[in-house]
N, C-alpha and C positions, 0 to 999 in steps of 0.2 A: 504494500500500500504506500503511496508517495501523498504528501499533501504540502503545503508552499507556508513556508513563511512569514509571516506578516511584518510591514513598518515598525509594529510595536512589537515584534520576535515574540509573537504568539503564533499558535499551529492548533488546529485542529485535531484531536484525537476521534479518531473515525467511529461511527456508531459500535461498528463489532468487536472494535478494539476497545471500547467501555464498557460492551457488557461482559464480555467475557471476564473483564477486569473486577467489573462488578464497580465501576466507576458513574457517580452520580454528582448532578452539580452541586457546586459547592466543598465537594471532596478537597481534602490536599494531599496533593504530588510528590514524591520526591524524583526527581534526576541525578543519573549518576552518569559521567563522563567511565569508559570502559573501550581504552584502547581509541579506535577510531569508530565509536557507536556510542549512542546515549541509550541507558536503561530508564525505563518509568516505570514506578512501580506504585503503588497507593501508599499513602506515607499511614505510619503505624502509628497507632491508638495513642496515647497518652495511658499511662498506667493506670491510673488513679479514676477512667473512664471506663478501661478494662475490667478491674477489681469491684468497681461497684454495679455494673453491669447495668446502668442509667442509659437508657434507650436504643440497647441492641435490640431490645423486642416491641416491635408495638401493639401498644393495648387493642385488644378487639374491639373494646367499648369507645376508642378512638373518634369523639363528634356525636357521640350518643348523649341525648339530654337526658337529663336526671329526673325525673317526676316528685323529685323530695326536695328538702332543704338542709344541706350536708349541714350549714351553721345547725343548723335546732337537733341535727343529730346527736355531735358533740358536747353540745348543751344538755343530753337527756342523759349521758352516760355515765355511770354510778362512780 
């Protein structure tokens, strides 16, 4: 796959080449110079992101309205 360069040395990573990668916008990058080729790879978690495991999964209930009022729940509880 070839893709061009831009004024502001931006490049296009090609559709197949992010999913395969499992790259989503917003993601970040690393580069690594290797000989006469550049490697991209998805740049790696922050520990402390890993370890608490703070939005690897999303909730199913994701946009689902609540029919209660979480306040007066807290408020009821012994």
């Amino acid at each position: 796959m070839q893709t061009t360069v831009t004024s502001k040395g931006q490049v296009t990573i090609p559709r197949d080449m992010r999913q395969y990668l499992g790259l989503q916008q917003g993601m970040a990058v690393t580069f690594t110079a290797a000989g006469d080729h550049i490697e991209l790879r998805p740049a790696p978690l922050p520990r402390h992101v890993i370890g608490s495991g703070f939005g690897l999964i999303k909730s199913p209930l994701a946009g689902v309205q609540a029919d209660f009022d979480v306040a007066q729940l807290d408020m009821d509880a012994p």
